[in-house]
C-alpha positions in Angstrom: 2.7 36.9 47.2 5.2 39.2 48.4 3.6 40.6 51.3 0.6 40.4 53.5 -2.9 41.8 52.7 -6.2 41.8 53.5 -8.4 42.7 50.8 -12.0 45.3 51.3 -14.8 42.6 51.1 -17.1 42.7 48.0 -19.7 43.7 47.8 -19.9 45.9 50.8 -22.5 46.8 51.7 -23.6 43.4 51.1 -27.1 41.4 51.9 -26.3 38.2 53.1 -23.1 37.2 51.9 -20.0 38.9 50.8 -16.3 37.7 50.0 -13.2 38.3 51.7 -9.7 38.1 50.0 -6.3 38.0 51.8 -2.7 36.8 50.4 -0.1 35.4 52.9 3.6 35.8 52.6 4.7 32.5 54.5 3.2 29.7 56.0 1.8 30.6 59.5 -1.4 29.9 61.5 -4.1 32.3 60.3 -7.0 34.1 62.2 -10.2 35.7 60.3 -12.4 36.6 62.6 -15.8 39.4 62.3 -17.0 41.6 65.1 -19.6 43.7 65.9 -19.7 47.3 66.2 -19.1 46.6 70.1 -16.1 44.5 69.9 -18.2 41.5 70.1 -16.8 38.5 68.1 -19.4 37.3 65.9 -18.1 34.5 63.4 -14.7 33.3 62.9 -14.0 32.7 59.3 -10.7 31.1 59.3 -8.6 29.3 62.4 -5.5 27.3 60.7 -2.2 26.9 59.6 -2.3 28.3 56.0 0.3 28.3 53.5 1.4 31.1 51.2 -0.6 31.6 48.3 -4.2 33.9 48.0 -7.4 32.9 49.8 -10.9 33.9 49.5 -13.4 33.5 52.2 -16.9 33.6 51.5 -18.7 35.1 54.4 -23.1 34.7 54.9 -24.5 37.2 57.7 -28.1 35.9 57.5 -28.5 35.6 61.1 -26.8 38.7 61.6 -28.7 42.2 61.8 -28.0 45.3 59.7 -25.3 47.6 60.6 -21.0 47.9 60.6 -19.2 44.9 61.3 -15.6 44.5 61.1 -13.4 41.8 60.3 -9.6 40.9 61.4 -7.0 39.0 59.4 -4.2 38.3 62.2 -0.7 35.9 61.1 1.9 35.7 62.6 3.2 39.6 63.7 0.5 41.4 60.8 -2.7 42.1 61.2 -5.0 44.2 59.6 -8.9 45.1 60.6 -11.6 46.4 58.0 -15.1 47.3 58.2 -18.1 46.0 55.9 -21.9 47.5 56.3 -24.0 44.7 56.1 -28.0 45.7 54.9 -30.6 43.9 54.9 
């Protein structure tokens, strides 16, 4: 990939489980991690030295309640936030 990107998860909304996609430009150590509408961290996804290429994450919220959560792709200087609606 050329660039960084963090992809809108599909489906959204979603009941459980939904799939994130993100490409990385270089190799770096890579954060995915989901919060709450509160800022509360709920799940990290991903916490590892990643090379370039395009990843998808699978993500299951069955223990999770209905409502907005958001998750954040960090490496190196990018990072880049989204929000998902989770219904149950």
């Amino acid at each position: 990939p050329e660039k960084y990107s963090l992809t809108q998860n599909y489906p959204n909304p979603f009941n459980p489980e939904t799939k994130i996609n993100y490409e990385l430009r270089v190799t770096n150590y890579v954060k995915l991690q989901v919060y709450d509408v509160v800022g509360n961290e709920v799940a990290t996804l991903v916490n590892e030295k990643q090379s370039p290429g395009t990843y998808q994450v699978e993500f299951d919220a069955g223990s999770l309640t209905s409502g907005v959560y958001f998750y954040r792709l960090t490496s190196g200087d990018f990072t880049d936030t989204r929000r998902m609606m989770l219904i149950k």
